[in-house]
C-alpha positions as CSV (number, residue, x, y, z in Angstrom):
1,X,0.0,0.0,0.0
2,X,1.4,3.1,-1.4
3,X,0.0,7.1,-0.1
4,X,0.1,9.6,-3.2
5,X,0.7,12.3,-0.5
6,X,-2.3,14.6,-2.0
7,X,-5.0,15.6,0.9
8,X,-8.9,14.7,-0.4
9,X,-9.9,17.9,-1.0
10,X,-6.7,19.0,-2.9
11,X,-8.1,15.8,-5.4
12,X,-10.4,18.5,-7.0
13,X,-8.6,21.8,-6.5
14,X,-5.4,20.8,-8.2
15,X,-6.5,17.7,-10.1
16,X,-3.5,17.7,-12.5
17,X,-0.9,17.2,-9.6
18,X,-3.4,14.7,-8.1
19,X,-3.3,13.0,-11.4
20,X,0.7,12.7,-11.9
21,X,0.9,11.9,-7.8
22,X,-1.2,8.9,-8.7
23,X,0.6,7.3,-11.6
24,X,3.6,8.8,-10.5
25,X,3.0,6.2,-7.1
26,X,1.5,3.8,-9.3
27,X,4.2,3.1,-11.2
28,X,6.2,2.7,-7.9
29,X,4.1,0.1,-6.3
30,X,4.7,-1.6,-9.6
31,X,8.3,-1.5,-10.4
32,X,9.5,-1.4,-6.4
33,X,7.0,-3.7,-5.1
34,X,5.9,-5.7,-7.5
35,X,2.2,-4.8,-7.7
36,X,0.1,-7.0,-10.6
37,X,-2.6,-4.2,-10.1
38,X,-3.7,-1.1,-8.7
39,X,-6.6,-0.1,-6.4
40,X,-7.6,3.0,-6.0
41,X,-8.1,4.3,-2.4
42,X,-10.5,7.1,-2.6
43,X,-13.8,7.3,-4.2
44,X,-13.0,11.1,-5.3
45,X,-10.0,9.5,-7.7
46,X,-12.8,7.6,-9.8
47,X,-13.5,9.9,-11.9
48,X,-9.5,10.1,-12.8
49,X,-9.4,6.5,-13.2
50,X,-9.6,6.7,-16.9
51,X,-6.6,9.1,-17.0
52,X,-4.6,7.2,-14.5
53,X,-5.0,4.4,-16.9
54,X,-3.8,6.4,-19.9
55,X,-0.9,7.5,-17.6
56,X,0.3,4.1,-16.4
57,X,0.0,2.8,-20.7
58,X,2.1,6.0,-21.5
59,X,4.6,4.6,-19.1
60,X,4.4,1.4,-20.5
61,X,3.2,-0.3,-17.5
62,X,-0.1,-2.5,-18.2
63,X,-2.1,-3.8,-15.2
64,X,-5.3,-3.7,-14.0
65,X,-6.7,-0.2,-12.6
66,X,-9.8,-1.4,-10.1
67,X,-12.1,1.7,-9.3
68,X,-13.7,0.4,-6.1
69,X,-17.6,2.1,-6.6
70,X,-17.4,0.4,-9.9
71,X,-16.1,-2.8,-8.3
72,X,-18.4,-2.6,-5.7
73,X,-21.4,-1.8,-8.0
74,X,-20.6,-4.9,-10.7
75,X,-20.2,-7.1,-7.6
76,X,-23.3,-6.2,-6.3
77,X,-25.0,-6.8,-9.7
78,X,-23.6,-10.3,-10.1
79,X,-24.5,-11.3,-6.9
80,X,-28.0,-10.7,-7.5
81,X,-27.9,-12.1,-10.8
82,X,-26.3,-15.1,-9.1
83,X,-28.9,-14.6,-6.4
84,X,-26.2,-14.9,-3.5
85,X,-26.1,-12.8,-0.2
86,X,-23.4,-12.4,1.9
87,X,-22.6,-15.1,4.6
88,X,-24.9,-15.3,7.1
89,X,-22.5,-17.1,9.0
90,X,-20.1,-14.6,8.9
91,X,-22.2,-11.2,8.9
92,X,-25.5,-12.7,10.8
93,X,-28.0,-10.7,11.8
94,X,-28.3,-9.0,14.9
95,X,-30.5,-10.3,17.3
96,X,-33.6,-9.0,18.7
97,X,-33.2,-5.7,21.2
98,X,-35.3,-3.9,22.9
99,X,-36.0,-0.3,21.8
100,X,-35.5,2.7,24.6
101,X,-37.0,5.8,23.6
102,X,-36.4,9.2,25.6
103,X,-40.0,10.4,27.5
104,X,-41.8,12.6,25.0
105,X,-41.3,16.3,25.9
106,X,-44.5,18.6,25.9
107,X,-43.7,21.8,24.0
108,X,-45.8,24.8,24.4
């Protein structure tokens, strides 16, 4: 796990340095470490996923760029299709409990 060093909210007001942070560390976590592909870590870099993809091929470095809302969203749809759940054994429900609700409050 690499950190591009860009705050959130700089992801929108200075999207270009954003952008080369991101391959720039991309292509780190490649070459150094060995990375076979690259997650993004932030929901506010999916929109720049198509770019960082572009940047990486530039570079000549070809793996997969996963975009984790639309991970997230195609898994959801094939589990449906599939109509699978999550594991009950492993996520169960909660049990029953009671409800405590603070005494009403007479206004006026």
């Amino acid at each position: 796990m690499r950190a591009i060093g860009v705050p959130v909210l700089q992801l929108e007001t200075d999207r270009q340095a954003a952008l080369l942070a991101t391959v720039n560390t991309a292509e780190l976590a490649v070459c150094e470490d060995g990375a076979g592909a690259i997650i993004l870590g932030c929901t506010m870099m999916a929109e720049m996923a198509e770019e960082i993809q572009a940047g990486l091929s530039q570079r000549g470095i070809e793996v997969p760029l996963l975009n984790p809302p639309l991970v997230a969203l195609r898994l959801a749809e094939s589990m449906i299709a599939l109509k699978l759940s999550h594991s009950q054994r492993t996520f169960a429900s909660p049990g029953e409990k009671a409800v405590k609700w603070f005494a009403p409050v007479n206004v006026g």
